[in-house]
N, C-alpha and C positions, 0 to 999 in steps of 0.2 A: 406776696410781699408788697408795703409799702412803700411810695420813694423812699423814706428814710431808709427804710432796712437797705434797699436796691443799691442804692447810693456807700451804706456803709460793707455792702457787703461786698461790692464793683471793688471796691481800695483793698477790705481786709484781703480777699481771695488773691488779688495781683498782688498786693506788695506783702504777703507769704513768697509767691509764684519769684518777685526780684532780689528777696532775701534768701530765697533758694539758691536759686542763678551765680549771686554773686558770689556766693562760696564753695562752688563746686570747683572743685580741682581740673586742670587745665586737662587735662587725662579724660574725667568725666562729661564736661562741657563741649570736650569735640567729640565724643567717641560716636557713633553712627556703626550699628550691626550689621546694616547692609547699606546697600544704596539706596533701597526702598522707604529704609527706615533713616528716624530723622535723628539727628545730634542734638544735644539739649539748646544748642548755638541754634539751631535750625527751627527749633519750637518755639524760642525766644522769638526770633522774626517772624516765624509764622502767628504769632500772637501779636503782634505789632499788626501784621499784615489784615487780620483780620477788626482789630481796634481803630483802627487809622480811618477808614471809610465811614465808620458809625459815625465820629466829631464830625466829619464832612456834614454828612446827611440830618445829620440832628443843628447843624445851622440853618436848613433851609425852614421856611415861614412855615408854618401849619397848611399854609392855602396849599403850599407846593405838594407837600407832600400826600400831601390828598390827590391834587392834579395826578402827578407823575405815579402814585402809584395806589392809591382809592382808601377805600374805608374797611374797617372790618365788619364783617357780617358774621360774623361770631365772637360768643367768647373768649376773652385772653383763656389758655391753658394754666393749669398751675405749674410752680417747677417742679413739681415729678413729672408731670403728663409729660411738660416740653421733653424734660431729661429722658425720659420713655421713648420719645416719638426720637429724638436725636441718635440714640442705641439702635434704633428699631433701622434707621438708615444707613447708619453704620452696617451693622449687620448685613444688610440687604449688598454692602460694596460701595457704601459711599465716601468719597474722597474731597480732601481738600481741589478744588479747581485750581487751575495754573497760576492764573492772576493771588492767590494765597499758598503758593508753592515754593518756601525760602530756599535761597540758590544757599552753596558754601558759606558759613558762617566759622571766622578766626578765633581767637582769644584776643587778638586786639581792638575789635568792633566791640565787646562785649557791654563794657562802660556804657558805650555811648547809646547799643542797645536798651542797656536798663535805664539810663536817664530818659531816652523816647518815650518808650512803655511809660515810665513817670507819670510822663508830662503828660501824654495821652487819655489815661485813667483819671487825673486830676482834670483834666479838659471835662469829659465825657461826663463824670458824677457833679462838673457844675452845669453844665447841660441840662440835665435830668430835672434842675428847678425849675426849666423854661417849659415844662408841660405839667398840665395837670394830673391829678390820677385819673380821669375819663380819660382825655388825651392819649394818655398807656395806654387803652383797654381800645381806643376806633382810630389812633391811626397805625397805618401799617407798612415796615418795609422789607424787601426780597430777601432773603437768604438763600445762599447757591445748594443746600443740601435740604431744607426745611420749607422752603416757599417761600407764600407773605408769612409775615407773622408780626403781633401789634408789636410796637415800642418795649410793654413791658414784655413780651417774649424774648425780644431782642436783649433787653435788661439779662433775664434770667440766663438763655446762652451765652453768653458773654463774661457773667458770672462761672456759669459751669464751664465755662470750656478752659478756659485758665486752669480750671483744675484737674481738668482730664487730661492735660498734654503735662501738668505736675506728675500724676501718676506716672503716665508712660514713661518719663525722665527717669522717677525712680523704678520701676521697674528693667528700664534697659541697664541702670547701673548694676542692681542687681541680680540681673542674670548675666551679666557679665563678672561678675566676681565669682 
């Protein structure tokens, strides 16, 4: 994908993910299967939690981010590969880390969650003009389950991953019925 697509696709995917959100039934949006598993309240934040750190990191200069965390010496993946290799860690037992681990999430935070998330996505897809497409493709930053991976990897999960914590929402709804 090119910025454009990355950028259109960064909005459509989340704001499906907060037109979800907002109309799930008060029932739905707490409900949690176990303590393991997450409430749709709980996904919300944990999507926050992981969007939130990217604006940070994508304000720092081009030099920094080379300094602090180097270049790519390969390939950007495509979004299958990335979506591949992300299942593939899954699989193997991989977890969200503590630091992206949402504590209890109300019906009365919920708003306020989805206006975050907003503003965050609208932050992040204007970000994405401030690099070039090489830019995507040599610089690179850490993901806790994935490693380095360039900008635009970081684009692509970011995209997919909105939609995988979509899924599981509707999934625990429906095996709960």
């Amino acid at each position: 994908m090119k910025k454009q697509e990355l950028a259109q696709q960064l909005k459509i995917k989340h704001l499906e993910f907060i037109d979800f959100q907002s109309k799930l039934s008060e029932v739905d949006f707490l409900y949690a299967p176990t303590a393991q598993k997450w409430s749709a309240g709980q996904q919300l934040e944990h999507i926050i939690k992981s969007v939130s750190p990217l604006t940070q990191a994508f304000l720092l200069p081009n030099f920094a981010l080379t300094l602090f965390f180097g270049k790519a010496n390969r390939s950007s993946k495509t979004y299958p590969e990335l979506i591949e290799k992300y299942h593939s860690k899954l699989s193997q037992g991989g977890v969200a880390s503590a630091r992206f681990t949402p504590k209890v999430v109300t019906l009365k935070q919920r708003e306020n969650l989805l206006k975050t998330l907003s503003r965050l996505i609208e932050k992040l897809s204007k970000q994405l003009d401030n690099f070039s497409e090489e830019e995507l493709d040599k610089l690179i930053l850490p993901h806790p389950l994935l490693g380095k991976i360039t900008l635009r990897e970081m684009f692509y999960f970011t995209i997919y991953h909105v939609q995988h914590h979509h899924r599981l929402i509707l999934e625990t709804i429906k095996n709960r019925a």
